[in-house]
N, C-alpha and C positions, 0 to 999 in steps of 0.2 A: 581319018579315024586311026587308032592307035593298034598296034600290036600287042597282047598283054597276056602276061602265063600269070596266073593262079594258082600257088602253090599250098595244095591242104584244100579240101571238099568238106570241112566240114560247116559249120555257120555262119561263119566269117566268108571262108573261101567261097559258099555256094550265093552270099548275101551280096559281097562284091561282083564277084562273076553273072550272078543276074542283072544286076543293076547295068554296070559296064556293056554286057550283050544288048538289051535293051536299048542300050544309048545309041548304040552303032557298031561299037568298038569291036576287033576281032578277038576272044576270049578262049585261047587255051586253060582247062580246068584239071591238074593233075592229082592225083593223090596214088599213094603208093597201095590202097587197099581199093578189091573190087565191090560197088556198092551193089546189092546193103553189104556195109558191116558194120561190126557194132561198136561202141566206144565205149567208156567204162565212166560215169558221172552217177549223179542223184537224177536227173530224168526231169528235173523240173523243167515247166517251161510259163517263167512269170505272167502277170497281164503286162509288162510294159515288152516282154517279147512276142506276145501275141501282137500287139500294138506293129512291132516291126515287120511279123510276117503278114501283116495284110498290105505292106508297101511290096509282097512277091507275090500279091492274091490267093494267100490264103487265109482265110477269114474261117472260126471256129466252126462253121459249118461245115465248111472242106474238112479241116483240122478231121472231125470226129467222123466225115467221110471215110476218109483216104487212112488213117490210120488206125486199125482194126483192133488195136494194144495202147487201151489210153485210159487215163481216169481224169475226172474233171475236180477239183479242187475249192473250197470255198472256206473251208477253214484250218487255223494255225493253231497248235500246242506248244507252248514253251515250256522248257521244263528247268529249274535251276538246279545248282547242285545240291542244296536241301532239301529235294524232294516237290517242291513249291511248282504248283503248273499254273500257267496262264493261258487258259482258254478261248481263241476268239474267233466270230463266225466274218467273212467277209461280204459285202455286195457285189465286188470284181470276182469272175471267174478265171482259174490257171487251172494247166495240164498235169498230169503226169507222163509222158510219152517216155517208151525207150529209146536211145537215142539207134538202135537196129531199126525204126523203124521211124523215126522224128529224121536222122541226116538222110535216109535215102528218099522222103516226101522233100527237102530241098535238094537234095542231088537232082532230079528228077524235074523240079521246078527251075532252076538254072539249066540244063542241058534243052530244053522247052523253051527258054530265052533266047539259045545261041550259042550256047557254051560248046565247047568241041572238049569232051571230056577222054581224059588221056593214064593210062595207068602207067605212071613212072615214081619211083624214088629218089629224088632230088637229095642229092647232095652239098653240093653248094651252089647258092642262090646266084653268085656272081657268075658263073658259068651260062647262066641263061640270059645274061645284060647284053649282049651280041647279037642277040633271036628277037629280043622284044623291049619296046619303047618301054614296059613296066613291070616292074614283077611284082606281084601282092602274096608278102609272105602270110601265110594262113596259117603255118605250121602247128596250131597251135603251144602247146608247153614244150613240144621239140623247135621254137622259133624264138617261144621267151625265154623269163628265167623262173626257174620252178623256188616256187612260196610255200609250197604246203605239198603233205601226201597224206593220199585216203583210200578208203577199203570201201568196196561194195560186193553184195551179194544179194540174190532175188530167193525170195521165201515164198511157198506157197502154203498159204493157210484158208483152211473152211472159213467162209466166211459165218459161221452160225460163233463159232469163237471169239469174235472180235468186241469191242466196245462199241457202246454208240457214237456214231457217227467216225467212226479211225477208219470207214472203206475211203472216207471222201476229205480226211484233214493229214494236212501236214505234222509233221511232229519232229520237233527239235529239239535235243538236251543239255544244256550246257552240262559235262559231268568235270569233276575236278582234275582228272586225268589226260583231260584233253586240252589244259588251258584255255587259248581264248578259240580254238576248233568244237567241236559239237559234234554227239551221235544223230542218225535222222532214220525214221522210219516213214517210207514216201509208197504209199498206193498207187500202182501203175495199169491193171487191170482187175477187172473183174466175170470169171466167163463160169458158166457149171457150180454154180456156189461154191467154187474155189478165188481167194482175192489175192495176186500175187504185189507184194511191196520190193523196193527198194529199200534196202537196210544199209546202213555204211558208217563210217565212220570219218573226220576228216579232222587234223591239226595239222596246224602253221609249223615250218619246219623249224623256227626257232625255239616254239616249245616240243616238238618233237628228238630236238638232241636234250632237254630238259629232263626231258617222261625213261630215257635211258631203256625204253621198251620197243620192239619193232611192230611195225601197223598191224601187223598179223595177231600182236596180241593184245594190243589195245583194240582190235574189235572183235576179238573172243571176249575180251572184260566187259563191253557194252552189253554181248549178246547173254553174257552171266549175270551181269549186275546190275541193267535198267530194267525197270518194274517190267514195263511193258513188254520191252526187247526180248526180257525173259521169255514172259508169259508167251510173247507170239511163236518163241523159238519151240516153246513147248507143245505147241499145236499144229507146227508145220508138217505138212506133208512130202516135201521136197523141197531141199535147200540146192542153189547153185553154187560150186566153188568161188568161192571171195577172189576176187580179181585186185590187186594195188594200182595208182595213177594218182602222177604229179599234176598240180596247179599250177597256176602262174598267174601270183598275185599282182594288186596293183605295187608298184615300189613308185617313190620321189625319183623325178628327172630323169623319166622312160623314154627316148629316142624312138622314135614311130618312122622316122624319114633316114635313107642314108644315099644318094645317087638315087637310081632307077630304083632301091627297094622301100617299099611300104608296107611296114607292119599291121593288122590289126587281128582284132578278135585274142585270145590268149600267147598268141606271138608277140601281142603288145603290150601283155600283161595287164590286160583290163578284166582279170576276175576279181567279185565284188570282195572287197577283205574284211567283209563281216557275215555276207550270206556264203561266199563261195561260190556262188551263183555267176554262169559266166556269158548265156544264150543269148542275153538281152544286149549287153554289149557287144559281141558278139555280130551280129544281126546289124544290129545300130552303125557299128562305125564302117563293114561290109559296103553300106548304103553311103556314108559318110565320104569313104575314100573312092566311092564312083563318082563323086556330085564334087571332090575338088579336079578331079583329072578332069572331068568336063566344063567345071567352070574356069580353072583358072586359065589369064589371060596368054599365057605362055607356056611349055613343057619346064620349061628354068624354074618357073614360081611355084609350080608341082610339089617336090617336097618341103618346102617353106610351108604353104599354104596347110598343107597335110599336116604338118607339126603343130603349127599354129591353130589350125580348127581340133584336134584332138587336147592341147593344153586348154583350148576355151571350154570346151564340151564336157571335160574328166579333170583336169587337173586338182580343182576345188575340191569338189565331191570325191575324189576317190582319199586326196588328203586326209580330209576329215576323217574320212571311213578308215586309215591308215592310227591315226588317235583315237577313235572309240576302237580298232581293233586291241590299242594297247592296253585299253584302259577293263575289256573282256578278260585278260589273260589272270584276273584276279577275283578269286569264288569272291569276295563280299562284294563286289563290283553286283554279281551277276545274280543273287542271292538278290541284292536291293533294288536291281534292275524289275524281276519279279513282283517282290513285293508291291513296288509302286505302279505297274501294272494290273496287279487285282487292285488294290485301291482304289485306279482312276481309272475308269473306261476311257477317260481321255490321253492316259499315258498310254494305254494297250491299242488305242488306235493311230497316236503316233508310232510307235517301237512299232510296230505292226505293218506301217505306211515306209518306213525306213527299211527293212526288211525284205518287203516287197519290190522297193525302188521309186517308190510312188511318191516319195518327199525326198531331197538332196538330202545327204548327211549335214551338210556346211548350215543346213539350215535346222536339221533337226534336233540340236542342244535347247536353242532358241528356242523352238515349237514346245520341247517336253517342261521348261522353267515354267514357259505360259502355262501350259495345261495341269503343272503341280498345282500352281498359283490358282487357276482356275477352278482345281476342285478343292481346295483349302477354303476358300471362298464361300464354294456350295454345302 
């Protein structure tokens, strides 16, 4: 069995290093912070990453066990830049977790694996090639290349203030200031008829040098200028300092393999480039890159193999989601996107099903012509 450092504890790193522990393998897990600590995201946590954390046994009953700071999720608001909301309830259930309390439930489940968890700050990754048959860069957006920056901040509001049903829906705004990026107001607990959200804001860094504004104040403009964002700002009871943090979006012709190092999780730059969402991949390719070190026939065919099942796995879908990212960066785009959403309940459960992860991009053009077509028809 292999010798293997783990570089980054967060989903990726805690997802590989379980998996790989399990297998046999001896698993150094390092990360430069003592867990818990907290990371700085929107806190979702999809059905297709739930899907991946029952491959680490934890299944939403744990989930809502073990972690005491959680809101469950079942429906989505869209909102365009004309004011235009698209309302929709789902039958899959997702989280809301912070990730103070979501990374240290899988820190916690990989060291339970095997993991020998180790507090250092790795510098360079090559300097560890001498110690260990693999290294699995985790690093998140300090491993890739950063796509986008966004602001977050936790608001505590009465829950007697709220709309119906906003303790338990997502809420996403395309505003025209953020291009093809979006404000999001995400409910993450609810304790003492206090319901605290995740608020933030996030743009692509190419319209970020566009907007000629720094993140600080395009998410003062969200919390001035969306109806909602307004209204909640005006009822909170406690706001947390706004924290910034880079992404690392998908880009064309991402290198995942170099020698002994393997990329995944946001080191490989697999956040989604139209939700921003990054857990699910995250989680997935963690499991991905244990299951080629173990299968393939040789240590030589390792990174081959790694390159080659991440181009089959992501390469299409994230493409695609790279073109409808470009095609977001324009209000009438996203303005008509809306529209044909209240229209068609069948548009709004595709765009809805993309969103989620629940349909490939590469497929989802396809799926929304059918279902124009299909309620043109009706």
């Amino acid at each position: 069995m292999a010798r293997i450092a783990v570089v980054g504890a967060g989903p990726s790193g805690c997802s590989a290093g379980f998996h790989l522990a399990r297998s046999g393998h001896q698993v150094v897990l390092m990360d430069r912070a003592v867990f818990p600590r907290d990371k700085t995201c929107g806190d979702a946590v999809s059905f297709g990453a739930l899907q991946a954390l029952t491959a680490m046994g934890v299944y939403p009953a744990q989930l809502e066990a073990l972690c005491v700071e959680r809101a469950a999720f079942a429906g989505l608001k869209l909102g365009a830049p004309n004011g235009a909301v698209n309302a929709a309830r789902h039958t899959l259930r997702g989280y809301c977790v912070p990730r103070l309390v979501f990374d240290n439930l899988l820190h916690e489940r990989a060291v339970s694996a095997g993991c020998e968890p180790l507090q250092a700050h790795v510098k360079e990754l090559a300097a560890l090639e001498s110690a260990y048959d693999w290294v699995i860069d985790a690093r998140g957006t300090h491993g890739g290349t950063p796509t986008a920056i966004a602001m977050r901040s936790y608001w505590d509001v009465p829950t007697a203030a709220l709309d119906p049903g906003e303790g338990s829906d997502l809420q996403i705004y395309f505003e025209r200031y953020l291009g093809a990026g979006y404000g999001w107001i995400f409910p993450v607990n609810e304790v003492d008829g206090i319901t605290r959200f995740n608020v933030g804001v996030g743009i692509w860094l190419r319209d970020y040098d566009a907007a000629a504004a720094n993140v600080s104040t395009l998410m003062q403009r969200f919390s001035e200028v969306n109806r909602r964002a307004r209204a909640l700002s005006g009822h909170a009871v406690a706001k947390e300092r706004p924290r910034g943090f880079h992404l690392a979006g998908a880009q064309r012709g991402t290198r995942v393999a170099a020698g002994k190092q393997l990329r995944v999780g946001d080191a490989a730059n697999l956040v989604d480039p139209i939700s921003g969402e990054g857990i699910q991949n995250a989680l997935i390719s963690g499991m991905l890159v244990a299951d080629v070190i173990n299968s393939s026939v040789s240590a030589a065919d390792v990174p081959g193999n790694w390159q080659r099942l991440y181009e089959d796995h992501y390469a299409d879908h994230l493409r695609a989601g790279i073109r409808y990212n470009g095609l977001l960066r324009f209000n009438v785009v996203k303005n008509l996107l809306i529209w044909a959403m209240n229209r068609s309940e069948r548009v709004s459960e595709r765009v809805n099903a993309g969103i989620f992860d629940l349909v490939r991009y590469n497929d989802l053009g396809s799926s929304l012509v059918r279902s124009l077509r299909a309620s043109r028809r009706a």
